[in-house]
C-alpha positions, 0 to 999 in steps of 0.5 A, a space after each residue: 492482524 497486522 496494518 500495513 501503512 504507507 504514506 505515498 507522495 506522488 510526483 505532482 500532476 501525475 495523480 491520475 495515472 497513479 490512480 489508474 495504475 493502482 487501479 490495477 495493481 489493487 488486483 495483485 495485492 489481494 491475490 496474495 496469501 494473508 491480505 485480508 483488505 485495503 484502502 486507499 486515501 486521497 490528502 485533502 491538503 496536498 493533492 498528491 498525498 495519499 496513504 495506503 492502509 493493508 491489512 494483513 493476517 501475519 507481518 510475514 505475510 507482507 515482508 516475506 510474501 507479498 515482498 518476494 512474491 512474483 506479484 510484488 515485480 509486477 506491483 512495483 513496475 506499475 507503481 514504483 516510479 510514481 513516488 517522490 520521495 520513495 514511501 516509508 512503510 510501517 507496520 502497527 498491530 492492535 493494543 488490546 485495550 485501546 480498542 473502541 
């Protein structure tokens, strides 16, 4: 299993239609091949912070699937324009002795 982590800087005073549109765009993402689940997490600090956590069963799965997938057209034309600057993603997989 991959983690997908990406920290999302919202343009401020635009978090609730942020909210509202990945309240919608949440459907897209777990319709694809490989997505197992999601979170997503609100910055106590910086109140347009958030981080989006995707668990996926391959990295293709994300960069290839997801990424070229008509789904990804309608994901970033609900989402894309929200973001200042523009989120970097990474991927993390497990380290099997460093697990609790």
């Amino acid at each position: 299993m991959i983690l997908e982590v990406a920290i999302l800087n919202v343009i401020p005073g635009q978090e609730m239609e942020f909210e509202t549109a990945f309240a919608k765009a949440q459907t897209i993402i777990a319709a694809q091949k490989g997505y197992i689940s999601h979170e997503v997490r609100r910055c106590m600090e910086k109140a347009n912070r958030y981080i989006l956590l995707v668990n996926w069963e391959t990295l293709e799965d994300h960069t290839e699937g997801f990424r070229q997938s008509e789904g990804y057209q309608d994901w970033k034309a609900l989402l894309h324009h929200f973001y200042d600057p523009f989120p970097t993603v990474e991927h993390y997989e497990s380290v099997p002795n460093l697990k609790g």
